[in-house]
One Martini backbone bead per residue (centre of mass of N, CA, C, O) as a GRO file, in nm:
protein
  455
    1UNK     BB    1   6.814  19.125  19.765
    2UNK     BB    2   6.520  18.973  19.677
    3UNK     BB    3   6.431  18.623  19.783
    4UNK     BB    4   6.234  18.373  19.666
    5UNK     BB    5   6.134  18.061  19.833
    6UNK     BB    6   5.925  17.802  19.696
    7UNK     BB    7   5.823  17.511  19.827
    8UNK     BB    8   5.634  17.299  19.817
    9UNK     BB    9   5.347  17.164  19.934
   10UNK     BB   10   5.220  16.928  20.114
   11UNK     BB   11   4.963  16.663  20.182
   12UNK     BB   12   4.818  16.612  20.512
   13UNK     BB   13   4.776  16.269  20.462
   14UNK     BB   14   5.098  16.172  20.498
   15UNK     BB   15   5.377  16.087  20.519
   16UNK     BB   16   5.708  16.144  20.481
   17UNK     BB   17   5.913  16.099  20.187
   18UNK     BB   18   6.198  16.073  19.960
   19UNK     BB   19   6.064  16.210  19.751
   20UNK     BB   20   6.057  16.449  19.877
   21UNK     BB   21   6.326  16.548  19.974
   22UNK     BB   22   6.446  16.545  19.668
   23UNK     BB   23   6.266  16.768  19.588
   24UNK     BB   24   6.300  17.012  19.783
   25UNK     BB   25   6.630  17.036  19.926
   26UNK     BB   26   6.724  17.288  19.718
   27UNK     BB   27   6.570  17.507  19.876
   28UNK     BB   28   6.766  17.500  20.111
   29UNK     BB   29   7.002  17.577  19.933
   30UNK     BB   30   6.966  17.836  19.817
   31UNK     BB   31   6.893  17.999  20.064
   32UNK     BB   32   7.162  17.965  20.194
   33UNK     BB   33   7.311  18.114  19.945
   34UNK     BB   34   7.173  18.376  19.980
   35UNK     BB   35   7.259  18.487  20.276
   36UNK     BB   36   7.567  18.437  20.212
   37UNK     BB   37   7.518  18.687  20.055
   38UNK     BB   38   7.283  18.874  20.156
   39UNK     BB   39   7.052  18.821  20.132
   40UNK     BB   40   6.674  18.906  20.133
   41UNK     BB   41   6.514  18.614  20.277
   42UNK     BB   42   6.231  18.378  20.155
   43UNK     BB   43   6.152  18.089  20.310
   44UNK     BB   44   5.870  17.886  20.212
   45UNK     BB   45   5.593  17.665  20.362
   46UNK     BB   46   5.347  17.397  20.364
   47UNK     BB   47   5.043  17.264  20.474
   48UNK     BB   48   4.823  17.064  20.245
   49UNK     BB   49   4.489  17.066  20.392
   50UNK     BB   50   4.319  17.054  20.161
   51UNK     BB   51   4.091  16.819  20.032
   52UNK     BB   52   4.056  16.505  19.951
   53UNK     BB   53   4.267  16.344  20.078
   54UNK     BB   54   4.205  16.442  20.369
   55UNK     BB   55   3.901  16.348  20.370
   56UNK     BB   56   3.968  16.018  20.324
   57UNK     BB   57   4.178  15.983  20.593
   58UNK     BB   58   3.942  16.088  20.767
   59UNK     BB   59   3.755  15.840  20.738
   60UNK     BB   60   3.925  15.639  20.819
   61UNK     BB   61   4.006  15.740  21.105
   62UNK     BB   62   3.758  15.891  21.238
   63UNK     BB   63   3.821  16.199  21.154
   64UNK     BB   64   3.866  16.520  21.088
   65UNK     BB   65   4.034  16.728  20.891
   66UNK     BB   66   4.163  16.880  21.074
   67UNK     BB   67   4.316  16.655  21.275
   68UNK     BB   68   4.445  16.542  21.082
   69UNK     BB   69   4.645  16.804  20.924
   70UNK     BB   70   4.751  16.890  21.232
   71UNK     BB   71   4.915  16.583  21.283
   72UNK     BB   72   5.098  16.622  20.965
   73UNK     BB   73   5.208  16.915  21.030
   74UNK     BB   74   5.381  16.846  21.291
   75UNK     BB   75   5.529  16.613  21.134
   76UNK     BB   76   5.686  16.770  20.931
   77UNK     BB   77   5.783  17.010  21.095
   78UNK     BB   78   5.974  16.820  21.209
   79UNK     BB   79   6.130  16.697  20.964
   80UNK     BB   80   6.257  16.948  20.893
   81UNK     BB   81   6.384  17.057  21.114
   82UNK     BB   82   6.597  16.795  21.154
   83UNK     BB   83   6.725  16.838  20.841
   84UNK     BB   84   6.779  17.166  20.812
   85UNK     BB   85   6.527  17.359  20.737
   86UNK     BB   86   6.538  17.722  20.671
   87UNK     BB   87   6.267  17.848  20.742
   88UNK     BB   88   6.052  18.084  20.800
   89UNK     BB   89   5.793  17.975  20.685
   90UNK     BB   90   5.584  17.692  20.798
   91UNK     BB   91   5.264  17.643  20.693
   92UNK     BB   92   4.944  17.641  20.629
   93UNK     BB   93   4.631  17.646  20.465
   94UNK     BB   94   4.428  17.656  20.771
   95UNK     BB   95   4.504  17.948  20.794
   96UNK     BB   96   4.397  18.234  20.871
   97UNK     BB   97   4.603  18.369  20.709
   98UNK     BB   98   4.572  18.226  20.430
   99UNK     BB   99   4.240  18.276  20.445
  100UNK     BB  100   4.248  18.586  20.405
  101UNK     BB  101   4.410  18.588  20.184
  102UNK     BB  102   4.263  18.398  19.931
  103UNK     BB  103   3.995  18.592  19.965
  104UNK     BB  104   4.086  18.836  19.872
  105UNK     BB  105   4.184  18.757  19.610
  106UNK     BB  106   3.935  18.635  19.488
  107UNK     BB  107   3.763  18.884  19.489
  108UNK     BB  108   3.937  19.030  19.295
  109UNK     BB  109   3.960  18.801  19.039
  110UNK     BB  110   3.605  18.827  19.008
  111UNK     BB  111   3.608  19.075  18.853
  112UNK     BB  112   3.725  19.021  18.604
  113UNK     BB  113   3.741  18.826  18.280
  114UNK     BB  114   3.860  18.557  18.382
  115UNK     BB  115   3.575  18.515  18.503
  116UNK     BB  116   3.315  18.239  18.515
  117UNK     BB  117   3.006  18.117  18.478
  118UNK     BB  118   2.937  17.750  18.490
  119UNK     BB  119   2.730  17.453  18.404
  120UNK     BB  120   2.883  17.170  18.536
  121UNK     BB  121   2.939  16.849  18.525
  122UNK     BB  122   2.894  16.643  18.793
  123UNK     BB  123   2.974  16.368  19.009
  124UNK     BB  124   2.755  16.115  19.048
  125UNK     BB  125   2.676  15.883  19.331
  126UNK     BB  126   2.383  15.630  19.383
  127UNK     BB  127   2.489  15.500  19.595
  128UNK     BB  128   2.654  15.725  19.780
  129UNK     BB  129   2.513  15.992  19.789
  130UNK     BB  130   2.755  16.172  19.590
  131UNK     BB  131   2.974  16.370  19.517
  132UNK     BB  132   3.258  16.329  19.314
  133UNK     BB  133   3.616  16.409  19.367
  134UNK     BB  134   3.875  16.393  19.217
  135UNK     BB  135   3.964  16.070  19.426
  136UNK     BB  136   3.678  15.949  19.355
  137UNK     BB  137   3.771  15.939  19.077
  138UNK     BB  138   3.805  15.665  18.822
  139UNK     BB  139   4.021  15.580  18.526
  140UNK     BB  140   4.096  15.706  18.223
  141UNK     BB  141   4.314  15.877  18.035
  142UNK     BB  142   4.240  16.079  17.782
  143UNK     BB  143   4.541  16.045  17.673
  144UNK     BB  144   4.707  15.770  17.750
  145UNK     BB  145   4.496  15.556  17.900
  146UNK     BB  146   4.565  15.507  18.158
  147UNK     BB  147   4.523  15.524  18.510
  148UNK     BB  148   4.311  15.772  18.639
  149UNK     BB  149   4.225  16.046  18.810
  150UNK     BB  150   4.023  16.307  18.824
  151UNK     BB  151   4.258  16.545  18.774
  152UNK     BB  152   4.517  16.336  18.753
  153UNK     BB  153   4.806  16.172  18.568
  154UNK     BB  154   5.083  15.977  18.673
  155UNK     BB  155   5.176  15.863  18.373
  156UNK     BB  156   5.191  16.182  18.221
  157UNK     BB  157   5.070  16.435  18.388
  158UNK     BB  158   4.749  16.519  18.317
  159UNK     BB  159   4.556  16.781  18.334
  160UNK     BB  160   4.172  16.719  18.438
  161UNK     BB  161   3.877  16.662  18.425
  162UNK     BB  162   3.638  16.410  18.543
  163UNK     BB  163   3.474  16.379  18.247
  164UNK     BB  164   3.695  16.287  18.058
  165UNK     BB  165   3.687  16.062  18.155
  166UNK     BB  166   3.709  15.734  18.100
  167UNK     BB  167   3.539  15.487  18.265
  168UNK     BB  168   3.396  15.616  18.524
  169UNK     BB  169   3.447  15.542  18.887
  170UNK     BB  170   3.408  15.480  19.181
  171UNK     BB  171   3.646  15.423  19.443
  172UNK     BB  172   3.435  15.327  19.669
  173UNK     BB  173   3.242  15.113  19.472
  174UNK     BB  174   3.265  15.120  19.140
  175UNK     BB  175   3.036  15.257  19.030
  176UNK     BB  176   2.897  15.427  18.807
  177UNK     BB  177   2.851  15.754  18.714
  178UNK     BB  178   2.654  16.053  18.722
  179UNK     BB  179   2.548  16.364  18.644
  180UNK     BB  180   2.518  16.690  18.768
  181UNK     BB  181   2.431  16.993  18.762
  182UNK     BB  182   2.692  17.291  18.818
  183UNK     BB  183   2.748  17.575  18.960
  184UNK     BB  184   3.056  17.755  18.843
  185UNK     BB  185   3.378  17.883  18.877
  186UNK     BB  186   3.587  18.014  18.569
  187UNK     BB  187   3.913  17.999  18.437
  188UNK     BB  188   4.064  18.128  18.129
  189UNK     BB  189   4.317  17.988  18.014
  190UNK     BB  190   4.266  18.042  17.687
  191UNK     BB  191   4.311  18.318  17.678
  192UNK     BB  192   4.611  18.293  17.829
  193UNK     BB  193   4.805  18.122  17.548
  194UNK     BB  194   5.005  18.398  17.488
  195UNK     BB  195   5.114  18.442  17.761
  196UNK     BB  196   5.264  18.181  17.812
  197UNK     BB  197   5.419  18.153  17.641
  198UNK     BB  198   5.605  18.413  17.659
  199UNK     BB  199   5.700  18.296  17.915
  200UNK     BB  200   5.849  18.057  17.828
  201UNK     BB  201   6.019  18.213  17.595
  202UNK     BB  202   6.185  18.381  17.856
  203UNK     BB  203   6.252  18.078  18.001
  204UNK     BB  204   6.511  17.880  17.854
  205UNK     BB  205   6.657  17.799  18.156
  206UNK     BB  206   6.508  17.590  18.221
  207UNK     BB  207   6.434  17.267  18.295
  208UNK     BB  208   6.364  17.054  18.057
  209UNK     BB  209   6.050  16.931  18.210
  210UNK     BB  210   5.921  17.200  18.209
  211UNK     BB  211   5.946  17.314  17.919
  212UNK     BB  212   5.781  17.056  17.819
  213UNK     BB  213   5.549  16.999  17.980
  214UNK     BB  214   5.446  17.306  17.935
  215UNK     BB  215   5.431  17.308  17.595
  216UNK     BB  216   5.254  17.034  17.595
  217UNK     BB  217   4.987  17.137  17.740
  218UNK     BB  218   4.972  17.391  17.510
  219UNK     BB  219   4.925  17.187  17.249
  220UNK     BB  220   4.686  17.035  17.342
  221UNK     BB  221   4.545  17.200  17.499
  222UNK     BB  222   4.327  17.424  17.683
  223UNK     BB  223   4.183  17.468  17.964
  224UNK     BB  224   3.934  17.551  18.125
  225UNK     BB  225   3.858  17.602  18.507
  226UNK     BB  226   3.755  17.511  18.799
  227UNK     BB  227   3.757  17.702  19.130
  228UNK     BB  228   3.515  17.532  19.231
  229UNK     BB  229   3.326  17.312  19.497
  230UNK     BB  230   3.157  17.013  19.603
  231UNK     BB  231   3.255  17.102  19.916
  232UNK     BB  232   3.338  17.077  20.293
  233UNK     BB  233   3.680  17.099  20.299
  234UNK     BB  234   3.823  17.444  20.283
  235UNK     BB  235   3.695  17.753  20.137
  236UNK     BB  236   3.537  18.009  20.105
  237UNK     BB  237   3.351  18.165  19.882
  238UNK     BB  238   3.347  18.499  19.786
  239UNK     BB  239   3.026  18.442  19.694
  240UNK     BB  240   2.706  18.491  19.583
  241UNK     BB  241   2.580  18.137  19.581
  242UNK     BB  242   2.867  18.010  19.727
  243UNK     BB  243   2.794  17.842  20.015
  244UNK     BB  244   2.808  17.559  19.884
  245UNK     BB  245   3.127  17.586  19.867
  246UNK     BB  246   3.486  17.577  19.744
  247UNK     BB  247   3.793  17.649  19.701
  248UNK     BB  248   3.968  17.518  19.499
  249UNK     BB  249   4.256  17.401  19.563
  250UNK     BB  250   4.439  17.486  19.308
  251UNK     BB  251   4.353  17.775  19.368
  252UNK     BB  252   4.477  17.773  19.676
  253UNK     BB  253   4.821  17.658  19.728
  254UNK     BB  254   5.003  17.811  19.559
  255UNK     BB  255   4.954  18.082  19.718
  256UNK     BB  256   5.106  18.076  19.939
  257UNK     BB  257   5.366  18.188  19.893
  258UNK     BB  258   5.180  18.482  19.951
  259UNK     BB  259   5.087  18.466  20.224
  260UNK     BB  260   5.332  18.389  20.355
  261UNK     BB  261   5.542  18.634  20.273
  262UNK     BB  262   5.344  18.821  20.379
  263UNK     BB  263   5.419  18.721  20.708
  264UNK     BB  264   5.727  18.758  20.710
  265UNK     BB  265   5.683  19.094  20.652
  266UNK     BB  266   5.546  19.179  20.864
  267UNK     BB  267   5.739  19.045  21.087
  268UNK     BB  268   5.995  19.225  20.957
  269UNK     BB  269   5.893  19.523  20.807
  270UNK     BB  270   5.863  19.462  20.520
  271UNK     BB  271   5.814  19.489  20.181
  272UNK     BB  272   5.561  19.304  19.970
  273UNK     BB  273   5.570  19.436  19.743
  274UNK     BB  274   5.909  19.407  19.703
  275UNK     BB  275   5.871  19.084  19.663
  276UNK     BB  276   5.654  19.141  19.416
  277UNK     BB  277   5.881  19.285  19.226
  278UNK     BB  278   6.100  19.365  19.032
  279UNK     BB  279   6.365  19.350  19.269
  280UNK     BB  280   6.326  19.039  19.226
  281UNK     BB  281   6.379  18.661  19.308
  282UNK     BB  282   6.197  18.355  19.198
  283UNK     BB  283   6.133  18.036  19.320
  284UNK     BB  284   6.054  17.685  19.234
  285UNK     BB  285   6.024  17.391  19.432
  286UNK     BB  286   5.998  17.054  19.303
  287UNK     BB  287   5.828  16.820  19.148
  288UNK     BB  288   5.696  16.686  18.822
  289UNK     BB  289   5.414  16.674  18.920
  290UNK     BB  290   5.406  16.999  18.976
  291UNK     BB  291   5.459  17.194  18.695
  292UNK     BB  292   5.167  17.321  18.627
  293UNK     BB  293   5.104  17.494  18.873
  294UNK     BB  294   5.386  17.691  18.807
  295UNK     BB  295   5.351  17.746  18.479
  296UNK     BB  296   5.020  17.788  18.445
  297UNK     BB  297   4.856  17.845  18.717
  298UNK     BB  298   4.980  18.076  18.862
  299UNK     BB  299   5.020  18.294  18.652
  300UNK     BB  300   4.699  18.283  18.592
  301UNK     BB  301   4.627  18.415  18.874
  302UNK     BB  302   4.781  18.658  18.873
  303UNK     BB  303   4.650  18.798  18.614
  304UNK     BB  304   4.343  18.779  18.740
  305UNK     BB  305   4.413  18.954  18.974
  306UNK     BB  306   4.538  19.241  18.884
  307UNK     BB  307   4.814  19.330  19.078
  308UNK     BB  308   5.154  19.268  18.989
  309UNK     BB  309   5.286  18.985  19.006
  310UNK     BB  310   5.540  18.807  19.016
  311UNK     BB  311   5.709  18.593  18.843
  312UNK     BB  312   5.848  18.318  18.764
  313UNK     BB  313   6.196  18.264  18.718
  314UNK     BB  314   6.276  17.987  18.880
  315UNK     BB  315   6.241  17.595  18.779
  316UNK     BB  316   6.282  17.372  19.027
  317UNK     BB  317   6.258  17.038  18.879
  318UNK     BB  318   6.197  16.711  18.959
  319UNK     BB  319   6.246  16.383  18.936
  320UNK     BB  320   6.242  16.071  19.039
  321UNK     BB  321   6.185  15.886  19.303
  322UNK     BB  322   6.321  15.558  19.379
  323UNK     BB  323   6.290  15.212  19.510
  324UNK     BB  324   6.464  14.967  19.416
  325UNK     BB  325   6.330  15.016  19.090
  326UNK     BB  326   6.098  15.154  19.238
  327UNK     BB  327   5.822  15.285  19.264
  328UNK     BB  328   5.673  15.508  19.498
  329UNK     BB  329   5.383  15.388  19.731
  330UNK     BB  330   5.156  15.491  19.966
  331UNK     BB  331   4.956  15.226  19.905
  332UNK     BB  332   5.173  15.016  19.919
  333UNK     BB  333   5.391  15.077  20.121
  334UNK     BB  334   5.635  15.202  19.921
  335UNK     BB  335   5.864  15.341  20.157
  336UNK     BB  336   6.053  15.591  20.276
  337UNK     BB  337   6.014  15.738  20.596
  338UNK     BB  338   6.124  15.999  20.749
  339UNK     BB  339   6.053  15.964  21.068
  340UNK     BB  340   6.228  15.681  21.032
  341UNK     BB  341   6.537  15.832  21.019
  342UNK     BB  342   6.586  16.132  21.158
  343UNK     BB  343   6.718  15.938  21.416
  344UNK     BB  344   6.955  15.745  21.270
  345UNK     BB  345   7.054  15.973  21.076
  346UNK     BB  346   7.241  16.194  20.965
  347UNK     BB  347   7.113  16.462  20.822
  348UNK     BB  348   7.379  16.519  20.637
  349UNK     BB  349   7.409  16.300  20.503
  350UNK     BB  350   7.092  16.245  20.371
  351UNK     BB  351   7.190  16.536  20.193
  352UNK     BB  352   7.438  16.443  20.047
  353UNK     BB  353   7.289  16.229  19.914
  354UNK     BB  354   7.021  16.368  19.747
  355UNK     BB  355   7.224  16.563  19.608
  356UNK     BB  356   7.467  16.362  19.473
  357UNK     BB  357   7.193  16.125  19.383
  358UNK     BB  358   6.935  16.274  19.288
  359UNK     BB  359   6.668  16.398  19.082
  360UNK     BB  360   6.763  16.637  18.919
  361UNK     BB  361   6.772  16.546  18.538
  362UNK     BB  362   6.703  16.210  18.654
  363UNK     BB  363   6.629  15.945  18.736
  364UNK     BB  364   6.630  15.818  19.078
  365UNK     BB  365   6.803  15.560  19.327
  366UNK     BB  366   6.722  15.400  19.614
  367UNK     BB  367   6.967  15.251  19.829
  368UNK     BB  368   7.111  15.140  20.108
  369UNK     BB  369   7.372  15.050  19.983
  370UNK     BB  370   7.455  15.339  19.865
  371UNK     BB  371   7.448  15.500  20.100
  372UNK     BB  372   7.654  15.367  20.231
  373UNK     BB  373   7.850  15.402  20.039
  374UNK     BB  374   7.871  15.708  20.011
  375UNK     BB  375   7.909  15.780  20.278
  376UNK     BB  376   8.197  15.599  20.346
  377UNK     BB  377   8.349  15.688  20.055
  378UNK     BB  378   8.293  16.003  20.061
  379UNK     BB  379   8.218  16.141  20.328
  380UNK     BB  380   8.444  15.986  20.490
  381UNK     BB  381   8.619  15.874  20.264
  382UNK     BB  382   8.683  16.213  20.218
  383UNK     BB  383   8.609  16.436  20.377
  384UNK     BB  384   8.687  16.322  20.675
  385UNK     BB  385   8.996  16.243  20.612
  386UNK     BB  386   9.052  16.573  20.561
  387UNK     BB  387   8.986  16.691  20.859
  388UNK     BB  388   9.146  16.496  21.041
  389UNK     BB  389   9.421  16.526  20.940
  390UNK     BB  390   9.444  16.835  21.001
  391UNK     BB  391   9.360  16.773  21.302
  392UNK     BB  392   9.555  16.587  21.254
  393UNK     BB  393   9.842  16.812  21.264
  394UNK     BB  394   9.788  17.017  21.476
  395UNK     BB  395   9.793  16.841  21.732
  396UNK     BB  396  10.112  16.707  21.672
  397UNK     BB  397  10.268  17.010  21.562
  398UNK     BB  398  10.087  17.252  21.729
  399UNK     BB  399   9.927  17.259  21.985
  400UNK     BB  400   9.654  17.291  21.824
  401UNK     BB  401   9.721  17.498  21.679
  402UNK     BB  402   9.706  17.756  21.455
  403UNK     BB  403   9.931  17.841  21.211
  404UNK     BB  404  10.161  18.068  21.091
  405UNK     BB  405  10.114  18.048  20.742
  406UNK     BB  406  10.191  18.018  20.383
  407UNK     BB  407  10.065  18.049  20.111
  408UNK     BB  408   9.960  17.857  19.863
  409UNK     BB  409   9.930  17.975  19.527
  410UNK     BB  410   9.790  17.720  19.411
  411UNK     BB  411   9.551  17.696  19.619
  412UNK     BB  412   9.462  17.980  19.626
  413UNK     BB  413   9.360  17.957  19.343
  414UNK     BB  414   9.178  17.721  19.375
  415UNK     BB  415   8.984  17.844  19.568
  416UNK     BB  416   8.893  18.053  19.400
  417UNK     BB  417   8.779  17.875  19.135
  418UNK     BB  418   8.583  17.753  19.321
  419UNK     BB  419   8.361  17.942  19.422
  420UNK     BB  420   8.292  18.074  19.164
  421UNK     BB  421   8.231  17.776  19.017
  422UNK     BB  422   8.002  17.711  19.268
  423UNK     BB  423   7.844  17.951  19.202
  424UNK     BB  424   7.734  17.903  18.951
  425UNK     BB  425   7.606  17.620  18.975
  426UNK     BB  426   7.379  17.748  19.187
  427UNK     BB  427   7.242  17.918  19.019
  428UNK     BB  428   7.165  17.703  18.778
  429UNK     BB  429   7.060  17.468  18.964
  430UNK     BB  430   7.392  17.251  18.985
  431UNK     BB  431   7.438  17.079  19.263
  432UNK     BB  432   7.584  16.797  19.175
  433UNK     BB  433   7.818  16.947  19.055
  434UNK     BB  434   7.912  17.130  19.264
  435UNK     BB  435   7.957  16.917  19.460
  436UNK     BB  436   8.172  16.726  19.296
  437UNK     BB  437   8.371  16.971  19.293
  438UNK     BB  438   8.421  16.989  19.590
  439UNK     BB  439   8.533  16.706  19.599
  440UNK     BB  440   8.754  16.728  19.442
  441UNK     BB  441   8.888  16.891  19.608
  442UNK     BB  442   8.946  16.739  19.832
  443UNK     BB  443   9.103  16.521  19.718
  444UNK     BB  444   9.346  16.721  19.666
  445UNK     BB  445   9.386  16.772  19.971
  446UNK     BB  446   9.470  16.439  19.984
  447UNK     BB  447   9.741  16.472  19.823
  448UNK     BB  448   9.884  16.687  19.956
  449UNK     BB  449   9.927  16.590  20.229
  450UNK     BB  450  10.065  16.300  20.118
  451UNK     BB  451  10.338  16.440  19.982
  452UNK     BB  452  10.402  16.637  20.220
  453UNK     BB  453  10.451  16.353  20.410
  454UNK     BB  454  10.658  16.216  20.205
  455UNK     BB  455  10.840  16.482  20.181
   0.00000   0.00000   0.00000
């Protein structure tokens, strides 16, 4: 069977810190589960260099976009090699490859119904004289009140345009801002909202933080969304008289999936067509944050583009890491940064620990007491005494061979059962059992090892 197993993109504007490795890291548990099994795996993923975070960052740095993303690209592609990610493909959003994929995509979604021109209010600064987009753009948001920028609410999670915001100001001067019409092409998400329904109500199985947060966003009501914007670093729109303009992130960044698996495909001579065709079977994993992109936005592309393109099957979406008991801000530099722990602690280490302890189904918090805690008492003191013991038994009474001994039929039983049920388990998408059920075995094998031994 073909399986895609696509991890959100990181945005390429700054250091990978642990609140991204506990949300990413069950898709390379998925991918390694699948191959096991037999499966054609395709995990992809890469570094999201578009948009407006990275366009901020080359400025504070006095260097260009390009430079910027390419050099927060290689040090991800380390940080992930080294954890152990078994991507197939990590590539960026920057690529030759991506952005071919991309305009081709978009020049033929823009035939549809579903895509229409309307000149829409654009925000601008006239201190800065400068249109103000995505997170240049600061106010209240219109649904929770709380502080939100222009795209996107961190408070609630609610995702809408610039102009809706409250009391909206430039985040670079202060500025009130005026508005100043701009045509842009806008994909119709209003009108697939009987369509978007019936898709999430066909499954039911998702966890319940996506499920929710997605039916409460078409509660609210759905709004049409514009796909291209007044940026200067992106993809070039395929469309004539938007040659000022480039193609909205969030309208080209889900699709990495698409173009990615596209070139693994390529590169394996597979057909990508059947890998997103009726049999196979699709993952996406990510943070909370990321949840309406993945059941919401990407849906309304891909049928927009009316290619038969296969939706979601299955939605891995993580609840937040914190960080002794605090949100993690990487603007106010609270964050354990990936790049600086992956050369001090054992890779399986950090993995069996935000496995075990990650924010799988509730907010989960990070402390290096627990770390350590865990680490000692669970990984050593229990999975590593029953490795050693066995291999101190092997050495001391067999000169190290491994000797032709009887099953016990009670054991032998035992490992069936756990098999069976950590296969289900990781079906389920619910690894923090599975990983604990293991670790009952473990227990087990060191009880029985002890009784052997005083008996």
């Amino acid at each position: 069977m073909k399986i895609l197993i696509g991890s959100a993109w990181p945005y390429a504007n700054g250091s990978l810190h642990i609140g991204h490795l506990a949300s990413l890291l069950p898709a390379d548990v998925i991918a390694r589960y699948h191959r096991a099994k037999g499966d054609d795996v395709y995990f992809v993923s890469g570094s999201d260099c578009h948009g407006t975070p990275v366009s901020i960052r080359a400025k504070q740095e006095k260097r260009s976009p390009q430079e910027v993303s390419d050099f927060y690209h290689e040090e991800f592609s380390e940080c992930f090699f080294k954890l152990g990610f078994s991507y197939d493909l990590y590539g960026k959003t920057s690529s030759a490859e991506h952005k071919e994929f991309i305009i081709e995509f978009h020049r033929k979604m823009y035939e549809s119904k579903y895509i229409y021109e309307k000149n829409s209010p654009q925000v601008y600064c006239e201190v800065c004289k400068k249109v103000l987009v995505d997170r240049l753009v600061v106010g209240k948001c219109p649904i929770c009140g709380e502080k939100a920028r222009g795209d996107q609410c961190d408070a609630c999670n609610s995702v809408f345009e610039a102009e809706n915001l409250i009391e909206p100001a430039c985040s670079i001067c202060d500025h009130s801002p005026i508005f100043k019409e701009s045509k842009h092409l806008y994909i119709a998400i209003t009108q697939l909202e009987d369509s978007l329904k019936s898709f999430l109500d066909s499954h039911l199985n998702w966890r319940k933080n996506a499920l929710a947060f997605s039916n409460r966003y078409i509660k609210e009501g759905l709004r049409d969304r514009a796909i291209t914007r007044d940026l200067e670093w992106g993809i070039d729109v395929p469309k004539a008289g938007y040659e000022d303009k480039k193609i909205y992130i969030w309208a080209e960044n889900v699709l990495g999936y698409l173009s990615a698996s596209k070139q693994v495909s390529e590169e394996r001579g597979t057909s990508f067509k059947e890998l997103w065709g009726e049999n196979s079977k699709h993952y996406y994993v990510h943070g909370k944050d990321n949840i309406p992109f993945h059941t919401i936005i990407l849906p309304t592309l891909l049928w927009a583009n009316g290619s038969g393109w296969r939706l979601p099957d299955v939605i891995v979406s993580s609840e937040h890491m914190t960080l002794d008991g605090k949100k993690i801000s990487t603007s106010n530099n609270w964050a354990i940064w990936i790049k600086d722990i992956i050369d001090k602690y054992n890779p399986d280490s950090l993995r069996y620990f935000f496995i075990a302890n990650g924010p799988e189904k509730r907010d989960a918090d990070f402390s290096w007491k627990e770390y350590f805690k865990s680490h000692n008492g669970e990984l050593l003191g229990a999975y590593g005494n029953f490795v050693n013991r066995n291999l101190a038994f092997i050495s001391r009474y067999f000169n190290k061979t491994i000797p032709k001994g009887k099953f016990d039929n009670n054991i032998e039983k035992h490992i069936t059962e756990l098999y069976l049920s950590v296969d289900k388990k990781i079906e389920q998408t619910n690894f923090k059992d599975a990983l604990d059920e293991i670790f009952e075995f473990v227990r087990y094998g060191n009880s029985i090892l002890t009784q052997k031994s005083l008996g």
